[in-house]
C-alpha angles and dihedrals in degrees: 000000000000087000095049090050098043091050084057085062119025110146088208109062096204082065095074087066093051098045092050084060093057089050095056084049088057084053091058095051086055107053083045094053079050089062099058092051108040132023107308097209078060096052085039104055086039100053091050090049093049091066096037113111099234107088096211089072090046082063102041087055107051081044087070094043094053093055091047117038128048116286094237090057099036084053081059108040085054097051084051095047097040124091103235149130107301089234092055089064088048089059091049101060090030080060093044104028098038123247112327119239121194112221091182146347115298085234092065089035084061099044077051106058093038122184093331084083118003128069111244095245085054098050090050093052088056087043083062092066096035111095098089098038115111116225100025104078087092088054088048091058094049085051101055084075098050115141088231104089082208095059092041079056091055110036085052082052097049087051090049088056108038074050092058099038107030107026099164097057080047100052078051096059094044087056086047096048112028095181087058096092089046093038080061100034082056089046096051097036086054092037110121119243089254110043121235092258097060090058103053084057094052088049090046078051093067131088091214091065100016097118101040115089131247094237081074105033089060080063082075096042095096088048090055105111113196111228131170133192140203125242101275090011106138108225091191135347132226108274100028118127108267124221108138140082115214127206119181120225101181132358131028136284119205113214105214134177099195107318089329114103119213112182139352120226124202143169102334099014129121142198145165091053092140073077102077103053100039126019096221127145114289108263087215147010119260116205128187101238085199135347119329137190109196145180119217129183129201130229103237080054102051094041085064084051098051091045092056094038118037098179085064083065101039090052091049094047089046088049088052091049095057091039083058099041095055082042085058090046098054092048090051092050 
């Protein structure tokens, strides 16, 4: 309910998406809640209909749950399912849960309740509206020494500018918290050259990870390794080992058999991805044709990725379908 209604008035827009994620990680407590308490074969079976396209499964499948879990809960779990107005939801659990009132702000809900129960994109989207907020600068400090290099970025932010804007209630938190200037010197003296949340929108620019949210591609931030390359400077040759995925940041990469190019990369490209799935010989030499800043990713890292995230895999594996299929397509025509 608190979500729903967050998501109604949130001052940030890019925090509806990222509620909408949470809310589809609520969705997924709850079915496992489900499983402690009914057959789990049922719940299971349910939970993987519910999300199937054809609607005569959804059904099916709420159908199942009706006759199993308590009304109240079923009535929930559907608003939650369907695909339906936002302020519709909001009428379904104001009907079962009783009139919402906001105590404060979802931004400061979500500081609050920190990485126990908010993803870390999420969290850096509210630290954006924090520095004015009362009763979360304690939160803000803690923060700072987040393991998510996303949520580290914006909780040093968040200080800078409650610094700039509200420089008593900072001087205040400095004499609270005496480690806090060095805490930030340290920050900004360790931040990368591109921030983290850079990274996370030229992963959101590819096509490779475009439909997959940032509430997951923050997950491959900290296996993002910075690389840059001179102008004629080979970054791999046909027939090396491959093991890394490359994303340019910036410059251009020239994709070449022989003499022969195949193909030219830019800002948002990316190339080598067979890489992460086998590690087989590179089927051509790639070459910076300028000066390039890169990002690559390896492929034990990203393994430990795919395992925790599964959306990260299927949308790989969708994105190497289509590079086949227009393979296919050229060879037919």
């Amino acid at each position: 309910q608190h979500l729903l209604h967050g998501q109604h008035t949130a001052a940030l827009p890019a925090l509806v998406p990222a509620l909408d994620y949470e809310l589809n990680r609520v969705q997924q407590r709850i079915f496992g809640l489900l499983l402690q308490l009914h057959p789990p074969a049922i719940i299971h079976d349910a939970q993987r209909n519910v999300a199937h396209a054809a609607r005569e499964r959804q059904a099916n499948a709420l159908e199942i749950l009706d006759n199993l879990i308590p009304r109240p809960v079923y009535q929930g779990l559907q608003a939650l399912l369907e695909v339906s107005p936002l302020p519709e939801k909001i009428r379904t659990f104001d009907r079962l849960l009783g009139p919402f009132t906001a105590a404060e702000p979802i931004e400061t809900t979500i500081i609050r309740g920190g990485e126990a129960l908010f993803s870390d994109w999420t969290i850096s989207l509210a630290l954006q509206r924090v520095a004015g907020m009362r009763g979360v600068l304690g939160q803000l400090v803690q923060l700072l020494s987040s393991p998510s290099p996303l949520v580290q970025e914006g909780a040093a932010q968040a200080l800078h500018r409650l610094a700039t804007e509200h420089p008593a209630r900072y001087q205040h938190l400095l004499s609270a918290h005496p480690h806090l200037a060095d805490a930030l010197m340290h920050h900004a003296a360790s931040a990368s050259r591109i921030s983290a949340a850079a990274r996370v929108a030229l992963l959101k620019h590819t096509s490779l990870f475009a439909e997959t949210p940032e509430n997951v591609l923050s997950s491959i931030v900290p296996i993002m390794k910075e690389i840059s390359f001179a102008e004629g400077q080979q970054i791999f040759a046909k027939g090396d080992l491959g093991t890394s995925l490359f994303v340019v940041y910036e410059g251009e990469v020239g994709i070449f058999n022989g003499p022969q190019q195949l193909a030219t990369f830019g800002p948002g490209d990316f190339f080598g991805e067979l890489a992460l799935l086998d590690a087989e010989p590179r089927s051509a030499t790639a070459v910076a044709q300028g000066p390039v800043l890169a990002f690559h990713l390896d492929q034990d890292d990203f393994y430990d990725v795919m395992e925790e995230r599964s959306e990260v895999l299927r949308n790989i594996l969708r994105v190497l379908c289509q590079r086949l299929r227009r393979q296919n397509e050229k060879m037919v025509s």
